[in-house]
VOBAVO-867478 format. One line per field, with one value per residue (C-alpha): x, y, z. Coordinates in nm, 4 decimals, decimal comma, padded with zeros to 6 digits. Layout:
N
u = [X|...]
v = [Y|...]
w = [Z|...]
***
This chain:
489
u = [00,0000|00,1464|00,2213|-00,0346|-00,3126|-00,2227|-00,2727|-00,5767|-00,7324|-00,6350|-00,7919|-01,0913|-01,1457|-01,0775|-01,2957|-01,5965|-01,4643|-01,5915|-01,9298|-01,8178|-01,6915|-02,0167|-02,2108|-02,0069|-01,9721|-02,3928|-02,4274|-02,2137|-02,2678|-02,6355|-02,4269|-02,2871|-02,6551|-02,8575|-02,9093|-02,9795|-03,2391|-03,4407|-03,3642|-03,5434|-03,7655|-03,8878|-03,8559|-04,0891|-04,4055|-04,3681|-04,4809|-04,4351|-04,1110|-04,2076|-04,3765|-04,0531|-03,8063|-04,0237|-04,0202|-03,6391|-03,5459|-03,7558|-03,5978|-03,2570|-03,2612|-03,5233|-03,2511|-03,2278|-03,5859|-03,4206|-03,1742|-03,4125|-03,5667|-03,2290|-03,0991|-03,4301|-03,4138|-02,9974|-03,0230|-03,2898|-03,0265|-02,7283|-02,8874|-03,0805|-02,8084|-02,4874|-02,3251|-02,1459|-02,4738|-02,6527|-02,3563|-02,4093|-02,7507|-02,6270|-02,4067|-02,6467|-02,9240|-02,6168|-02,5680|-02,8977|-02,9675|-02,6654|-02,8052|-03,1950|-03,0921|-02,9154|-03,1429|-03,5246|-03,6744|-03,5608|-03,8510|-04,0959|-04,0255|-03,6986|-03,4692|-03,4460|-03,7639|-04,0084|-03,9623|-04,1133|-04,2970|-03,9597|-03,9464|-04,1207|-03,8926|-03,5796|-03,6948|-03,7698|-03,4459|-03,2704|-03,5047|-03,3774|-03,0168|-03,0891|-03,1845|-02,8675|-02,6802|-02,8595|-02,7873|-02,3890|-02,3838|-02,4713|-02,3025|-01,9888|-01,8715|-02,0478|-01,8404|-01,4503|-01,5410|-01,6167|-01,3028|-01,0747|-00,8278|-01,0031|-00,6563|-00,6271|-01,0545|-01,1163|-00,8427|-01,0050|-01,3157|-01,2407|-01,1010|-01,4722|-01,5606|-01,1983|-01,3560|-01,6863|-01,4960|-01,2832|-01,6021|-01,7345|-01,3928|-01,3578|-01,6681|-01,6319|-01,3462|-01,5779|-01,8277|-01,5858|-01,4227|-01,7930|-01,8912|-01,6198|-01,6253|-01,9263|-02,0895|-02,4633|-02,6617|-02,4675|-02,4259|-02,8485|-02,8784|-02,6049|-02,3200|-02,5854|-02,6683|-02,2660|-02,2327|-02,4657|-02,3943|-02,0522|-02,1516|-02,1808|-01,7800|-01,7139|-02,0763|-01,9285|-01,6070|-01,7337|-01,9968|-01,7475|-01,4753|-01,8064|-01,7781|-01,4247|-01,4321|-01,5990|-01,8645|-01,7838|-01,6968|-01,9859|-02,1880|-02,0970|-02,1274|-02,5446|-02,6009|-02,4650|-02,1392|-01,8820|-01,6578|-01,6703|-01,6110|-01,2985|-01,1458|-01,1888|-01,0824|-00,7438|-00,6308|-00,7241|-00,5621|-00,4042|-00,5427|-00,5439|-00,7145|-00,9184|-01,0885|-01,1350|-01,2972|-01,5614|-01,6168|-01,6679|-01,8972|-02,0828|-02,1363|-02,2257|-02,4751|-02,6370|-02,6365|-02,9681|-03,1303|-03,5101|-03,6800|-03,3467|-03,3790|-03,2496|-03,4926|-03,4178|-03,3611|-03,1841|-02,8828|-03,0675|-03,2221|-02,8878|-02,7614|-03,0065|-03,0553|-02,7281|-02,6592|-02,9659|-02,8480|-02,5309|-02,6388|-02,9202|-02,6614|-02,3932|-02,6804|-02,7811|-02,4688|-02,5320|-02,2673|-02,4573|-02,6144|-02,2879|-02,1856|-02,4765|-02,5098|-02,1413|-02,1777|-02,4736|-02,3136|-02,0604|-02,2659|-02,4574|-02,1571|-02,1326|-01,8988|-01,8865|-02,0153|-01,6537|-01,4917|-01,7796|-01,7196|-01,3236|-01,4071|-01,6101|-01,3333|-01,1301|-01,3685|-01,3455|-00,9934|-00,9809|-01,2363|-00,9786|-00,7348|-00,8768|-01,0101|-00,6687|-00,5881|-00,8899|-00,7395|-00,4254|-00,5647|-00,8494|-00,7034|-00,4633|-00,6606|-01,0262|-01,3536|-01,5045|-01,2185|-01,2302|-01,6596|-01,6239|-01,3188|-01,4980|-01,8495|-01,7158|-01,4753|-01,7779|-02,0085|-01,7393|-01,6730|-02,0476|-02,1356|-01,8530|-01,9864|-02,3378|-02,1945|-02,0409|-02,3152|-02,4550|-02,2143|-02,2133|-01,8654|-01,6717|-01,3336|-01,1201|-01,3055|-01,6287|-01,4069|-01,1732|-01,4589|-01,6370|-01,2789|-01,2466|-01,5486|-01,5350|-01,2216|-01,3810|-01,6315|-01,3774|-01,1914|-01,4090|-01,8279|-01,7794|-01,5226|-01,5755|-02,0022|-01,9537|-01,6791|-01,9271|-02,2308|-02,0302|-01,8731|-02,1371|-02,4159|-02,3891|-02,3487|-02,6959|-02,8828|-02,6304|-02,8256|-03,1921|-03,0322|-02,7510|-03,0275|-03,2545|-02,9373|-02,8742|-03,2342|-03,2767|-02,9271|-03,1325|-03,3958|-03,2434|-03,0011|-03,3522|-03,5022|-03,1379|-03,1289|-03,4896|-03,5348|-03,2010|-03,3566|-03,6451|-03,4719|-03,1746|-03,4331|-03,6978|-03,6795|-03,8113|-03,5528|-03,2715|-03,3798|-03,2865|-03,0004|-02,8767|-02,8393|-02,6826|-02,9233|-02,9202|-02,5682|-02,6045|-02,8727|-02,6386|-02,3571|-02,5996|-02,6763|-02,2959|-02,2251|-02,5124|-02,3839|-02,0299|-02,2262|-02,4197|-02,1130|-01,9211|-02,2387|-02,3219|-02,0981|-01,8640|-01,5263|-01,4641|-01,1529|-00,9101|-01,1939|-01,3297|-01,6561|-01,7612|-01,6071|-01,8166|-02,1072|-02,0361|-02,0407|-02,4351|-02,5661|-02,9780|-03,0554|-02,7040|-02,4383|-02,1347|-01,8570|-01,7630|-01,3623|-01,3047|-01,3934|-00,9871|-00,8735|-00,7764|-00,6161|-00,7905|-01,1015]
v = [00,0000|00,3193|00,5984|00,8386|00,5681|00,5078|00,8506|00,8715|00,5404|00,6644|01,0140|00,8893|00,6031|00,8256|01,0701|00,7839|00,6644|00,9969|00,8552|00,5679|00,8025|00,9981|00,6402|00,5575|00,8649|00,9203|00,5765|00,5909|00,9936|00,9068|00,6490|00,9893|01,1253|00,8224|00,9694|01,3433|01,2472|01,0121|01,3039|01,5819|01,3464|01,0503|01,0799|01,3885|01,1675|00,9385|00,6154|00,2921|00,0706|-00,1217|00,2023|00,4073|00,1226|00,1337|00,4747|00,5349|00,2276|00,4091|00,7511|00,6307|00,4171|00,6214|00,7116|00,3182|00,3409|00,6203|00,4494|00,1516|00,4310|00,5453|00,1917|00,2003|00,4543|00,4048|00,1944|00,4331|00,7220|00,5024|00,4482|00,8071|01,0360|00,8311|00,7082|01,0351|01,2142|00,9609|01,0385|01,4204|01,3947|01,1978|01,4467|01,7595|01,5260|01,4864|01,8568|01,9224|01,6932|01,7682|02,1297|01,9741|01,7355|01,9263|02,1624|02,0563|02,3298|02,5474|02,6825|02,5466|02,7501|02,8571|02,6445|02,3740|02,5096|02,3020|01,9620|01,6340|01,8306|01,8599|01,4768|01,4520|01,6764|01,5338|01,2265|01,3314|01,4968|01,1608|00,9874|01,2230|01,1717|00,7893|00,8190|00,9728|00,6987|00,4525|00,6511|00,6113|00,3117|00,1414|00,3912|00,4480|00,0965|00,0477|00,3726|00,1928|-00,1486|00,0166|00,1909|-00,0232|-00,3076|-00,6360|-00,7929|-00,4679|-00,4207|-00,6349|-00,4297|-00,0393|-00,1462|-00,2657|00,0725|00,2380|-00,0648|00,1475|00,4648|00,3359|00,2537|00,5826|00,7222|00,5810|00,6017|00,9927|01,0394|00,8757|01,0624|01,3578|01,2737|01,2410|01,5592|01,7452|01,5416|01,6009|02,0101|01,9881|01,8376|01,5956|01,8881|02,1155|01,7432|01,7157|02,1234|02,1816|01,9358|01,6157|01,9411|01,9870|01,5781|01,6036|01,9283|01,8357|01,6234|01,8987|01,9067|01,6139|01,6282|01,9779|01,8484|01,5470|01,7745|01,9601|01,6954|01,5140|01,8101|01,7133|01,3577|01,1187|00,9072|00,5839|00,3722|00,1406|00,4232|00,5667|00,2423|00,2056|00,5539|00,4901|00,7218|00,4134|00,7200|00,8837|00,5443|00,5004|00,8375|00,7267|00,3745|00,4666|00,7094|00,4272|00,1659|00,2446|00,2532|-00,1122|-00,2289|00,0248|-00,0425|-00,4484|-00,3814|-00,1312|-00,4293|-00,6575|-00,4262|-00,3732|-00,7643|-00,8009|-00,5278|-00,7325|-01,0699|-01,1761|-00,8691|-00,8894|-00,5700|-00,3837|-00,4806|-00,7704|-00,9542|-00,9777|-01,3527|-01,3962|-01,5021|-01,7273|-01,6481|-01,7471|-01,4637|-01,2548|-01,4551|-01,4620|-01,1050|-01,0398|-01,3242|-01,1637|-00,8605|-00,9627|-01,1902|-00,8816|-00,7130|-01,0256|-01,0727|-00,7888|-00,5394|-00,2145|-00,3170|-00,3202|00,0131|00,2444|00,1334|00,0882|00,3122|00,1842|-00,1758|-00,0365|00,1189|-00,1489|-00,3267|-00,0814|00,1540|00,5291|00,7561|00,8868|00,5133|00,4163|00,6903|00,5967|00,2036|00,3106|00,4804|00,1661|-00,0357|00,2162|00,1774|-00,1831|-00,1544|00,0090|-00,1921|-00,4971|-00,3299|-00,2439|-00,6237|-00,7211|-00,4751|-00,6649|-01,0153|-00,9532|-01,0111|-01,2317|-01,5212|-01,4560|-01,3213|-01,6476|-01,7927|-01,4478|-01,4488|-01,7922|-01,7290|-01,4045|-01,5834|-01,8074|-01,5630|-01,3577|-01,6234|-01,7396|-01,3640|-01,3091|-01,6310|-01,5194|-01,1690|-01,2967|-01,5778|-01,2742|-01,0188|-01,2798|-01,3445|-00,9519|-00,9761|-00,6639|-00,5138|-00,5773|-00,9539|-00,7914|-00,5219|-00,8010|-01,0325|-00,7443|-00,6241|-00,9953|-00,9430|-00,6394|-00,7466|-01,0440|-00,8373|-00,5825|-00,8777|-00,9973|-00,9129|-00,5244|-00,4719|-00,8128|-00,7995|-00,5114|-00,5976|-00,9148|-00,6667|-00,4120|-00,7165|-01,0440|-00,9053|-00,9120|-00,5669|-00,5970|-00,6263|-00,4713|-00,1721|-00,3019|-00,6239|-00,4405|-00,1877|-00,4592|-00,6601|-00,2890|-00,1812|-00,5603|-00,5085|-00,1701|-00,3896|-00,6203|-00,3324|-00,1262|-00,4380|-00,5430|-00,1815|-00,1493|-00,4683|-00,4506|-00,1426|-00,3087|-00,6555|-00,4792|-00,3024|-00,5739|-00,6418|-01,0265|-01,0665|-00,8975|-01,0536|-01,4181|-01,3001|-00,9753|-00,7776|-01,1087|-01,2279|-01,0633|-01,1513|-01,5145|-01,4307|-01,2834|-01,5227|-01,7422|-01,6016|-01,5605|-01,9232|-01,9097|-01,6715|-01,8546|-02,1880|-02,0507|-01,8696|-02,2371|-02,3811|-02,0972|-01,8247|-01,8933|-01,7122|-01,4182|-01,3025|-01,1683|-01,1904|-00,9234|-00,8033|-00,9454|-01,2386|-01,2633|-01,2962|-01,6397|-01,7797|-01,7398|-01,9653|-02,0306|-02,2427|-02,2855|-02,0994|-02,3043|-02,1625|-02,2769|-02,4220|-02,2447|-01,9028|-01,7665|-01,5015|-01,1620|-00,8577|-00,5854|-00,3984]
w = [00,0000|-00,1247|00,1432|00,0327|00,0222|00,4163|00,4871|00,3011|00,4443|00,7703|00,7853|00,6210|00,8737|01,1897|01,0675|01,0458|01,4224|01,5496|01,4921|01,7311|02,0095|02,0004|01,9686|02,3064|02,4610|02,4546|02,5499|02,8847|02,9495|03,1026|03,3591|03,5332|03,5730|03,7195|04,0376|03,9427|03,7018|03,9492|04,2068|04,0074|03,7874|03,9397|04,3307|04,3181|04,1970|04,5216|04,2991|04,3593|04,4088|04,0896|03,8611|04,0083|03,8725|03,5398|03,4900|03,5981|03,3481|03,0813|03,1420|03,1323|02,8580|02,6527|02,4074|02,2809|02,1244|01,9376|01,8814|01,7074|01,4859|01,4041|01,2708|01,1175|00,8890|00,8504|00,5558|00,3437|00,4590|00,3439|00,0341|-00,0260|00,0583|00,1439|00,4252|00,4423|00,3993|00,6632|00,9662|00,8712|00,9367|01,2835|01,4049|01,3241|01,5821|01,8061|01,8737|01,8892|02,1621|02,3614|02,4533|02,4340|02,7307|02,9024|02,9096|02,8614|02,9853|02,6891|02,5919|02,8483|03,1167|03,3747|03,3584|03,7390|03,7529|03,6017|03,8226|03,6539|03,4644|03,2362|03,2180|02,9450|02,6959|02,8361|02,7307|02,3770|02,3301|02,4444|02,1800|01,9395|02,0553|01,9951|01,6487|01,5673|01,7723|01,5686|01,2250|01,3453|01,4902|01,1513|00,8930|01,0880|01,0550|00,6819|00,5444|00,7348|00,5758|00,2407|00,1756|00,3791|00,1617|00,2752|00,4391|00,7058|00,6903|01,0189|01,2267|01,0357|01,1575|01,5503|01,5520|01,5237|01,8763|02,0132|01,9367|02,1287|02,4527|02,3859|02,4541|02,7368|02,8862|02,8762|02,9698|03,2594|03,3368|03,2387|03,4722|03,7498|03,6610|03,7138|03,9926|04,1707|04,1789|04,4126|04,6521|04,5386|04,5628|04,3072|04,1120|04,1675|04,0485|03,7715|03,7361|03,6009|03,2923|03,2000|03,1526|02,9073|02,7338|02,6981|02,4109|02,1974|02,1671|01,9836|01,7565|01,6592|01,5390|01,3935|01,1689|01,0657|00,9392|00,7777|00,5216|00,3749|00,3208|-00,0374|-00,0009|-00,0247|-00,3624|-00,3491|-00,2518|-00,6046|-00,7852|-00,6255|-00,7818|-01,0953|-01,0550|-01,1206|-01,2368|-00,8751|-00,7192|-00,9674|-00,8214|-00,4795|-00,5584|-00,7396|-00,4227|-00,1969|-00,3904|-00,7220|-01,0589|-01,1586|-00,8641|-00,8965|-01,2344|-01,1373|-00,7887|-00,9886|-01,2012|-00,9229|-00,7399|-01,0143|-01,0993|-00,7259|-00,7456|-01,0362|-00,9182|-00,8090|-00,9074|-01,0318|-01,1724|-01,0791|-00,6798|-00,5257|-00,2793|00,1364|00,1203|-00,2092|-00,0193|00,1302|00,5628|00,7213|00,6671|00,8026|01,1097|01,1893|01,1326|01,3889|01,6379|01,6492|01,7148|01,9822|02,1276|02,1634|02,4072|02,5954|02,7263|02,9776|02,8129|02,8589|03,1623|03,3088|03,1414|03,1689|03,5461|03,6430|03,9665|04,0674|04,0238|04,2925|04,5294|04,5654|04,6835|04,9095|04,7316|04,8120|04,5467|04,4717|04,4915|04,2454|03,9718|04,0357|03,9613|03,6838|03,5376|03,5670|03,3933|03,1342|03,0913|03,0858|02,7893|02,6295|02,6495|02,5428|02,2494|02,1346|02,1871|01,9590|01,6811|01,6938|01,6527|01,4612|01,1135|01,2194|01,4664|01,2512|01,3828|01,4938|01,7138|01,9224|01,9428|02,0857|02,3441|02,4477|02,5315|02,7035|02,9268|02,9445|03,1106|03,3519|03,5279|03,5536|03,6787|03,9472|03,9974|04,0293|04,3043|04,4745|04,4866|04,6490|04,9257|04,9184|04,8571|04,9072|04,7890|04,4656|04,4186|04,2105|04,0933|03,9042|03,7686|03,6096|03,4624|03,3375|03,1700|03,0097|02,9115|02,7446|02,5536|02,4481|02,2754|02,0917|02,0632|02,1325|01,8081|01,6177|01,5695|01,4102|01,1645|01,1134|01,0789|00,8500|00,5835|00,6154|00,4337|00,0426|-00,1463|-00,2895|00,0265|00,2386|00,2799|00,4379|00,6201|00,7946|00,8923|01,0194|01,2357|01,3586|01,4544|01,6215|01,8367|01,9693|02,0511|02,2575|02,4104|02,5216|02,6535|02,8592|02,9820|03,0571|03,2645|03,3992|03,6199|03,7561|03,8372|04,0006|04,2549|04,2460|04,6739|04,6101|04,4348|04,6366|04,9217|04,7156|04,5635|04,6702|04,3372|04,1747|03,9877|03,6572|03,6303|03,6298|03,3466|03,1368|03,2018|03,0440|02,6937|02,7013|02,6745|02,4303|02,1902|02,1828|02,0862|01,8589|01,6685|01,6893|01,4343|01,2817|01,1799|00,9021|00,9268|00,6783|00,7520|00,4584|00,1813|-00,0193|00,0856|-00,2966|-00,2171|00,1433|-00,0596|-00,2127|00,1314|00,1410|-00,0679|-00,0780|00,2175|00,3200|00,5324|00,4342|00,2770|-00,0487|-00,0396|-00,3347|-00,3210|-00,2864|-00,0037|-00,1495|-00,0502|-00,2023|-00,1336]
***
């Protein structure tokens, strides 16, 4: 790969990973809040312990059924206006929401004076943060697997998971920074509005960038510019290349086609159940559980608030690092081998952490298992379902499947989040099991998902996302022996 071509893939892929950071850093920024928003929002209506549990695990979480409308809609964007066009549209809903949450009263009356009565706008802006969320999540890893050579694509794209836990690392750090330059009242009054305002900062510069970067090549080809996509193609990877992968793209486009659109299930229905497996299975492992309610996980152990947001932090980090290991091996030991590892490292630390909530286990013991775990998602189903999501699904139906895996993943994330609440404060239950018991639940599905990747997933590692498409056939998801590995786009 010629010097200028690195550069190029380079700026054009961190550019996309600022979708991931925002995807990360809106997902996590809420953790930081928990408490103010039940303080000013919910605690005020004096409901029930089960209604207050709903409607806390409703506010919090809100943004996910954005974020279903946003993967929703991600594949008409991808297709209507580009996956450049689609993450503008994303960060523009970012900013927007970033002030919105912050500050719901805008509008509505003086701002911390409104009470619940501003519950219901802050929830609509989070909604509306969601849908951009869900715009990014699915286009930010589309655009890096579209413009990345196929033999470095797995490692471009586990850099967008990197820019996720980026995220949700420095805003954690963020959060502590605010939290700790007052006591919980100032946290309760003002500091809970600067978490989420600061998001504005990194939708700003990510809008801007947006505005200096192509589309991508198969974008082109779709719309019938194959002279655009050349232009891109030959900076990326030099004009020979260039001219067969148009050809290839094109014949891919093509293939199947009836009436000039290619039906859902041409490729056969593996590979749209196992694109929305693996992206259900990716939630139901308990990941943003963990994440969005990291302090409360720690405070319930009996953590101070300040030891909590520390811990949090180092959860954050560990995230990280892993992620960085995942980059590493990704092209080298294959997708599958590190979704099956990771499951089953997954289920073993929360089968521990659920054993030691119940023993209400104190000190660095809970603190290590849940590190061991995040570890084991940030190996392998944080960065590797979406290099899966972003290269499985065959160029002609890439844009409505990928949108449907994406919108399903949402699904199952709102529904982990949601119920996550009201069994972690359920009293029956706490009474059995001490705050444990969701834990063993997702240790569970995280044994599942590694089984189900063993029979089900073929390995695509080093092929052309053309050449991905060969390993659907109708009816079947084996991999033919013959289709070669390549090293291009």
């Amino acid at each position: 790969m010629e010097k200028n071509s690195r550069w190029l893939i380079t700026g054009l892929t961190f550019v996309a990973t600022l979708g991931g950071l925002l995807f990360g850093y809106d997902t996590a920024v809420i953790s930081g809040a928990v408490s103010s928003i039940d303080a000013n929002f919910i605690d005020p209506l004096h409901l029930s312990e089960t209604a207050r549990g709903s409607l806390s695990g409703w506010t919090i979480s809100s943004a996910l059924f954005g974020c279903i409308i946003g993967a929703g809609v991600a594949g008409w964007l991808a297709k209507a206006v580009g996956r450049k066009g689609g993450l503008i549209v994303a960060a523009v809903l970012f900013v927007l929401s970033a002030v919105g949450s912050a500050y719901p009263e805008i509008g509505l009356g003086p701002i911390g004076t409104m009470g619940p009565h501003a519950l219901t706008p802050f929830i609509l802006y989070r909604i509306l943060c969601g849908v951009g969320v869900g715009i990014a999540s699915m286009l930010s890893p589309l655009y890096i697997a579209e413009i990345s050579p196929s033999r470095i694509r797995g490692r471009l794209v586990s850099f967008n998971q990197l820019s996720i836990v980026l995220g949700m690392a420095v805003v954690y750090f963020v959060n502590w920074t605010i939290q700790a330059q007052g006591d919980e009242a100032w946290l309760h009054t003002v500091g809970w509005r600067l978490m989420l305002l600061s998001e504005a900062i990194p939708a700003l510069l990510f809008l801007i960038l947006l505005t200096l970067v192509p589309d991508t090549p198969r974008w082109y080809v779709m719309k019938g510019r194959s002279r655009d996509a050349l232009a891109v193609l030959s900076r990326l990877v030099g004009q020979a290349e260039a001219q067969t992968t148009v050809k290839e793209i094109e014949a891919s486009l093509a293939e199947h086609a009836h009436g000039g659109k290619t039906p859902l299930f041409a490729f056969g229905t593996l590979v749209i159940v196992a694109g929305i497996l693996l992206s259900v299975f990716q939630q139901f492992v308990g990941i943003n559980a963990v994440l969005y309610y990291a302090p409360l996980m720690f405070q319930n152990l009996g953590a101070s608030t300040d030891s909590a947001f520390w811990q949090t932090l180092i959860v954050g980090i560990t995230n990280v690092i892993f992620t960085v290991v995942a980059i590493l091996t990704v092209d080298r030991l294959g997708r599958k081998p590190l979704l099956i590892i990771g499951g089953i490292v997954m289920g073993i630390a929360m089968i521990t952490l659920g054993f030691q909530f119940k023993a209400n286990a104190v000190g660095t013991g809970p603190l290590i298992a849940a590190m061991t775990y995040i570890a084991g998602f940030a190996l392998s189903w944080g960065p590797v379902t979406w290099v899966m999501l972003s290269e499985m699904f065959p160029n002609a139906i890439k844009n409505r499947a990928m949108s449907i895996a994406v919108a399903a993943q949402w699904i199952a994330n709102l529904f982990v989040s949601w119920s996550f609440k009201i069994l972690i404060g359920n009293s029956t239950l706490n009474a059995l099991f001490n705050h444990g018991f969701p834990y063993w639940v997702y240790g569970a599905m995280s044994f599942l998902a590694a089984a189900f990747v063993y029979f089900y997933v073929p390995e695509t590692r080093r092929r052309t996302l053309e050449e991905i498409q060969h390993l659907w056939t109708a009816g079947s998801g084996r991999a033919p022996q013959t289709v070669k590995q390549s090293a291009t786009c």
